[in-house]
Structure formats: structure tokens, C-alpha cells
C-alpha positions as CSV (number, residue, x, y, z in Angstrom):
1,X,6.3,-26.4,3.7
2,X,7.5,-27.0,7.2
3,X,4.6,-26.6,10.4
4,X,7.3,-24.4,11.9
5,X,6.6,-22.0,8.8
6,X,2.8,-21.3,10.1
7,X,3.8,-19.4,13.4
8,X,6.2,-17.0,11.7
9,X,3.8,-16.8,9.0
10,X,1.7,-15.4,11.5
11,X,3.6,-13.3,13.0
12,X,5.1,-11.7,10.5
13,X,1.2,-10.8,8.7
14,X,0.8,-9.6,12.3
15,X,3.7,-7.0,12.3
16,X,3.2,-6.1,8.5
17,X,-0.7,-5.3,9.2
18,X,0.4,-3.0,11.7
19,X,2.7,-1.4,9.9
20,X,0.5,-1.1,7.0
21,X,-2.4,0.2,8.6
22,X,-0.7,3.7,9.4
23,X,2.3,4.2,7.4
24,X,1.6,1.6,4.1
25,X,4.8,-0.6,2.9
26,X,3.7,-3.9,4.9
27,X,5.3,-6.2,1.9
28,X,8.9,-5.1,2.6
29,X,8.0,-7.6,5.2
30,X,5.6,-10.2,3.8
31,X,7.0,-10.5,0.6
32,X,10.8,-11.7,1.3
33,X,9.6,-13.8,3.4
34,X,7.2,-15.6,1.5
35,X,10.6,-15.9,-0.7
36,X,12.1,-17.5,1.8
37,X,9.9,-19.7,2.2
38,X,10.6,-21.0,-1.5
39,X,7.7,-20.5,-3.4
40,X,8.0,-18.9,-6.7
41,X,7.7,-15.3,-7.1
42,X,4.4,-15.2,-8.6
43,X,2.8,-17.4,-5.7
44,X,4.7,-15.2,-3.5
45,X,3.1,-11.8,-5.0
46,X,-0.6,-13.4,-5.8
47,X,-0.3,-14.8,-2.0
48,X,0.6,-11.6,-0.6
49,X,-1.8,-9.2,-2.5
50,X,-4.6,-12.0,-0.4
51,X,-3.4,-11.8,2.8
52,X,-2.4,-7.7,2.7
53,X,-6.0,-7.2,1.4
54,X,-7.5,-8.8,4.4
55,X,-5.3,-6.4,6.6
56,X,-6.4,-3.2,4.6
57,X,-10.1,-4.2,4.5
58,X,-10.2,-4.0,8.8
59,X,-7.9,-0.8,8.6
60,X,-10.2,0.8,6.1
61,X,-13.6,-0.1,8.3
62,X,-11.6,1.3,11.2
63,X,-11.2,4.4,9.7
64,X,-14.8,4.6,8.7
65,X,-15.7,4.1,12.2
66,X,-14.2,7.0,13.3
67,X,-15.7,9.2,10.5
68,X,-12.7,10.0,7.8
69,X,-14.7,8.8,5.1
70,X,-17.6,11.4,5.5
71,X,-18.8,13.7,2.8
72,X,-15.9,12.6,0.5
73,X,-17.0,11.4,-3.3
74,X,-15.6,8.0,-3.4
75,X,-17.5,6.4,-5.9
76,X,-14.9,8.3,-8.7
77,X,-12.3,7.7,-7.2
78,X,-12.7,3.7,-6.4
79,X,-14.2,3.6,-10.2
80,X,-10.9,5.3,-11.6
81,X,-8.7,3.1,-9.4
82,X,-10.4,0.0,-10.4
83,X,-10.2,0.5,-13.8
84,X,-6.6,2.0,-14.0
85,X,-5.7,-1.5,-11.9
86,X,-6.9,-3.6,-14.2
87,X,-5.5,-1.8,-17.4
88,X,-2.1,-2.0,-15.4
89,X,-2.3,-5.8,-14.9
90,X,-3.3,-6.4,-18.3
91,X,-0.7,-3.8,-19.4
92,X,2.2,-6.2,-17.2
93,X,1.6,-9.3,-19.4
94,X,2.3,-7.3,-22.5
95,X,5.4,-5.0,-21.2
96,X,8.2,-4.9,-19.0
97,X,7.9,-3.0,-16.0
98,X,11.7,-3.7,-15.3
99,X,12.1,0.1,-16.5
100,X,10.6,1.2,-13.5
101,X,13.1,-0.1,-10.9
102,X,15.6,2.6,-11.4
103,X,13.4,5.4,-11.5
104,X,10.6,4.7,-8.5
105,X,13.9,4.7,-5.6
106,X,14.8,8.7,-7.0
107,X,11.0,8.9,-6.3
108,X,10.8,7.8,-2.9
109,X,14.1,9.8,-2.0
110,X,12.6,12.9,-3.1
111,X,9.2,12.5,-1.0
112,X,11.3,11.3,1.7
113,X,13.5,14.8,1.8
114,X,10.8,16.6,1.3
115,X,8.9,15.6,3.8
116,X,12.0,16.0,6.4
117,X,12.5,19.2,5.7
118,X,8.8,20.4,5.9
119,X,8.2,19.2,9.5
120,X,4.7,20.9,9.3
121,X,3.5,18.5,6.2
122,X,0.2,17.0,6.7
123,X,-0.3,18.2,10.4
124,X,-3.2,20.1,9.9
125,X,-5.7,20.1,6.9
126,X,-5.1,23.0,4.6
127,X,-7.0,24.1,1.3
128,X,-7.0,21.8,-1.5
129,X,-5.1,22.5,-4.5
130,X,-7.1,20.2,-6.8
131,X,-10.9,19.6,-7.0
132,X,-11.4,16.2,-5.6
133,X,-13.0,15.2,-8.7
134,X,-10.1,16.1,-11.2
135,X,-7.9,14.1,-8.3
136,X,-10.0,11.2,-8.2
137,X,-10.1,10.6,-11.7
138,X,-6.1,11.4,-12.7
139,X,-4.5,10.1,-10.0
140,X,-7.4,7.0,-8.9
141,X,-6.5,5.9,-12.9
142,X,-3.1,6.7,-12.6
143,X,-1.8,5.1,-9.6
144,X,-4.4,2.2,-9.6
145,X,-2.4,1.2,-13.3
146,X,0.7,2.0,-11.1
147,X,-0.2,-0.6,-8.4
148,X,-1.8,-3.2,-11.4
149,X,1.7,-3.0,-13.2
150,X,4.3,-2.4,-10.9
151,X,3.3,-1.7,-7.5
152,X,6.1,-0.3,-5.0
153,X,5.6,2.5,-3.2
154,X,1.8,3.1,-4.5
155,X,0.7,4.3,-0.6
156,X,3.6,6.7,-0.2
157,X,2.4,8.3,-3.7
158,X,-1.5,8.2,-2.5
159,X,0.1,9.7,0.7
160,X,1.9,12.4,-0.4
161,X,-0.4,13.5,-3.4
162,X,-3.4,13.3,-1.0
163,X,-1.1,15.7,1.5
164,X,-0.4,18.1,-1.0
165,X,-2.6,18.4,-3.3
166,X,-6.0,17.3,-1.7
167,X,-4.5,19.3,1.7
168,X,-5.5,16.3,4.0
169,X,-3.5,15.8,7.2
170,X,-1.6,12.4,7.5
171,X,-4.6,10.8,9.2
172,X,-7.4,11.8,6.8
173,X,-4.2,10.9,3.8
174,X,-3.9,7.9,5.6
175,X,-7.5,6.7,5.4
176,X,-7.8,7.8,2.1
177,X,-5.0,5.6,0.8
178,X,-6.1,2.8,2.6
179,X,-9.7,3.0,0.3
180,X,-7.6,3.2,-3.0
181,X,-4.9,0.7,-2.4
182,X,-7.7,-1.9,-1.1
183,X,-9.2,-0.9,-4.2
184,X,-6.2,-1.8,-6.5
185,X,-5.2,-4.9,-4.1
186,X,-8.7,-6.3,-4.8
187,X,-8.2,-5.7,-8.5
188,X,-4.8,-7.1,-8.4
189,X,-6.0,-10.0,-6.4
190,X,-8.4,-11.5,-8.6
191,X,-6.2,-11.7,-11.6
192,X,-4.1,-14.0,-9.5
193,X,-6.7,-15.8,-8.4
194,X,-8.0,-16.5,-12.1
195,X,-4.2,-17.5,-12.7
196,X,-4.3,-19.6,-10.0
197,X,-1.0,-18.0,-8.3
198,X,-2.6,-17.6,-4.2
199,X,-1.0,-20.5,-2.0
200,X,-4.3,-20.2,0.4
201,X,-3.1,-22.2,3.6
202,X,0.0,-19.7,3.2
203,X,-2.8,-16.6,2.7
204,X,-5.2,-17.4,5.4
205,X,-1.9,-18.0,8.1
206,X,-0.7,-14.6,7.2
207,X,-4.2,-13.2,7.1
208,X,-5.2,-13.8,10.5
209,X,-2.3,-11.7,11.3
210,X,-3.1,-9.1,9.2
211,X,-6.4,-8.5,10.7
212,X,-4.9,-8.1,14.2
213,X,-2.2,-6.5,13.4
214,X,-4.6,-4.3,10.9
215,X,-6.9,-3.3,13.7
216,X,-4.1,-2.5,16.1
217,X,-2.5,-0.3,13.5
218,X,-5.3,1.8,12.2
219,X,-6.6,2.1,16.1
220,X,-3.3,3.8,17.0
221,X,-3.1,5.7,14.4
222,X,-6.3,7.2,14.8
223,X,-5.2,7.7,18.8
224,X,-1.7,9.0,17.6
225,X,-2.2,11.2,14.6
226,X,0.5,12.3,12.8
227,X,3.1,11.8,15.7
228,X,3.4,9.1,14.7
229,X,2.1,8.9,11.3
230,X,5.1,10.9,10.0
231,X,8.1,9.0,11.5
232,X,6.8,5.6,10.5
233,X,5.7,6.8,7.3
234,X,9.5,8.2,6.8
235,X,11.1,5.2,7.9
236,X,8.9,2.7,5.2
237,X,10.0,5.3,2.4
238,X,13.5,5.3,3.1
239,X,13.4,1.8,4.0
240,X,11.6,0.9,-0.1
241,X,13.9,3.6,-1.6
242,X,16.7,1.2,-0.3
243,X,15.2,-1.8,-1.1
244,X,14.1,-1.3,-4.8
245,X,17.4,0.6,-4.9
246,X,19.7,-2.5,-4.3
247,X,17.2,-4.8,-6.4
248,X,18.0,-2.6,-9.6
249,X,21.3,-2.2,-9.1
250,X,22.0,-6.2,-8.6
251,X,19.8,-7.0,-11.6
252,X,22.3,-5.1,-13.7
């Protein structure tokens, strides 16, 4: 690889820890351009699932330090996460998750709608429609296989179930997915590394930018709420629906 590679590798883990720290969606920028950079797709994923987990690990001690994480049971929910991640990466060498790539864009259409017609969404806390126990277990299993098997658009899902059916506002939704897809990354992350699939010059580059650009992101969305929260959140949704969107169709 070229030494030109190295400063836009770090840049661009800078910008997609940002992003990632308050909205989610950071590899619609890491990953094409690890692509780019002609390594193969698995070296590309396994790479990125290193570097993005160093990102989410400062964003989610951020958030502790400002107290989301208080009086919450997260000891189900990681376990349930953890072990649907696994099942879901041992599930991908047995299956196809090609399936999926149709169905997860009409997913991420509907969120996005529906969140711009309810302006009000995730504001303010309002009561739970779930116990947090029953939520930790079905969804930290579900979407922690989710992430191990196929993996786009597992933070807008935490997001938007945590919103509506835990009534968090986008902050304390934010901070929750950030525990659970650190969770699934780490999960994710060690079956690569047992594969051997993590380029680590390429991983360390990015990751340097990840934990600036993961600090910035989670400090300003603590300062900013959901005003700004919502719009970036919208923007990454839209932007994946699009993405995954064009990937199924050209794979026809």
C-alpha cells in the first residue's frame, strides 16, 4: 500500500468516528474506502470491525461519564448480545445472508419516514413499552445475530427500538446503542481475528482516528442532544437505505 494511503486513512477513521459516535453508520465511510484501497473484502470488513470498535469503546466511556448508563441492567442485555453475535457469525459460514440485501433498505425507509413525520420522536423520555428485561433479552439476541450475520443498519434498529419501545430520548438511545453494538463489534472482531482477516497497520491508522473523531462525536452529542441527534441520524438512514439499495439491485 502506498504511504499516501496512511493520512487519508486517518482522516477518514477521524470523520467516520464522529459520525458514529452520535448518529451510528461510520462504515458507509470506512468500509469503501478500505475497498479502495484494494484489499479483499474480508480484510476490508475484519479491518474495519478493529478500527470502528476502538471508536465505539471512547464514545461509550464518554457517555458513562456523563451518567446514561446509571441504574440500567446491562449485564442481560450485553450477555444476549454477545451470544446472539456469535450465533450470527457462526450462522454466516453456514448461510447466505445475500437474502437480506433487498429487504433491510424497505427497513431503513420506513424508520426513516417515520421518524420525519413524528418530529417529537425521541425528544423527551416517555414510559416504556417493554420491560427492559424482556428487551434486553429479545432484541440484545436478536440484533446481536443481526450484526454477527449481516450487519447494516444494526444502530438505526438499536435506535429506533430503544426510542420506541424502551421510551429513551435520542441521547439516552444513543448511549444505549453504542453499549450493544460495541458488544457485537467485539464479538464480530475476534472471529476475524482467529481467521486472520485484520490488516493491523491499516487498523491502528484508522483507529487513531476513530478515537478523536469518537470523543468529539459523543462530546457534542451530549452538548447537542437530539438537535442534532435527529438530523444526522436521518441523513445516515437515508444515506444506508440508498447504499444497500443500489448494492442489491447491481448484484442482480
Amino acid at each position: 500500500m502506498d504511504a499516501w494511503w496512511f493520512p487519508a486513512l486517518f482522516a477518514t477513521g477521524l470523520a467516520a468516528g464522529y459520525v458514529d459516535a452520535i448518529a451510528g453508520g461510520g462504515g458507509l465511510i470506512t468500509v469503501p474506502v478500505l475497498l479502495a484501497t484494494g484489499m479483499s473484502p474480508a480484510d476490508a470488513l475484519g479491518t474495519n470491525k478493529f478500527q470502528s470498535s476502538c471508536g465505539t469503546t471512547l464514545a461509550t466511556v464518554r457517555y458513562a461519564r456523563h451518567g446514561l448508563f446509571a441504574g440500567g441492567n446491562w449485564g442481560r442485555g450485553i450477555a444476549a448480545t454477545l451470544a446472539g453475535a456469535v450465533a450470527g457469525a457462526v450462522a454466516v459460514q453456514r448461510m447466505n445472508a445475500d437474502f437480506l440485501r433487498p429487504v433491510i433498505p424497505v427497513l431503513l425507509v420506513v424508520i426513516a419516514v417515520y421518524l420525519a413525520i413524528k418530529p417529537d420522536l425521541g425528544r423527551e423520555a416517555r414510559p416504556a413499552r417493554m420491560s427492559e428485561s424482556v428487551f434486553s433479552l429479545v432484541f440484545g439476541f436478536g440484533l446481536g445475530f443481526y450484526d454477527g450475520f449481516f450487519g447494516p443498519g444494526t444502530g438505526s434498529f438499536w435506535m429506533m427500538a430503544c426510542v420506541l419501545l424502551l421510551g429513551r430520548d435520542l441521547l439516552a438511545a444513543t448511549a444505549h446503542t453504542k453499549v450493544m453494538n460495541l458488544t457485537s463489534n467485539l464479538a464480530s472482531l475476534a472471529v476475524f481475528l482467529v481467521t486472520g482477516h485484520v490488516r493491523f497497520a491499516v487498523g491502528l491508522t484508522m483507529a487513531s482516528g476513530q478515537l478523536i473523531g469518537g470523543w468529539l462525536g459523543a462530546h457534542t452529542a451530549v452538548r447537542s442532544g437530539a438537535r442534532l441527534i435527529r438530523p444526522l441520524f436521518l441523513t445516515v438512514v437515508i444515506g444506508l437505505a440508498i447504499k444497500l439499495g443500489w448494492d442489491a439491485v447491481m448484484r442482480r
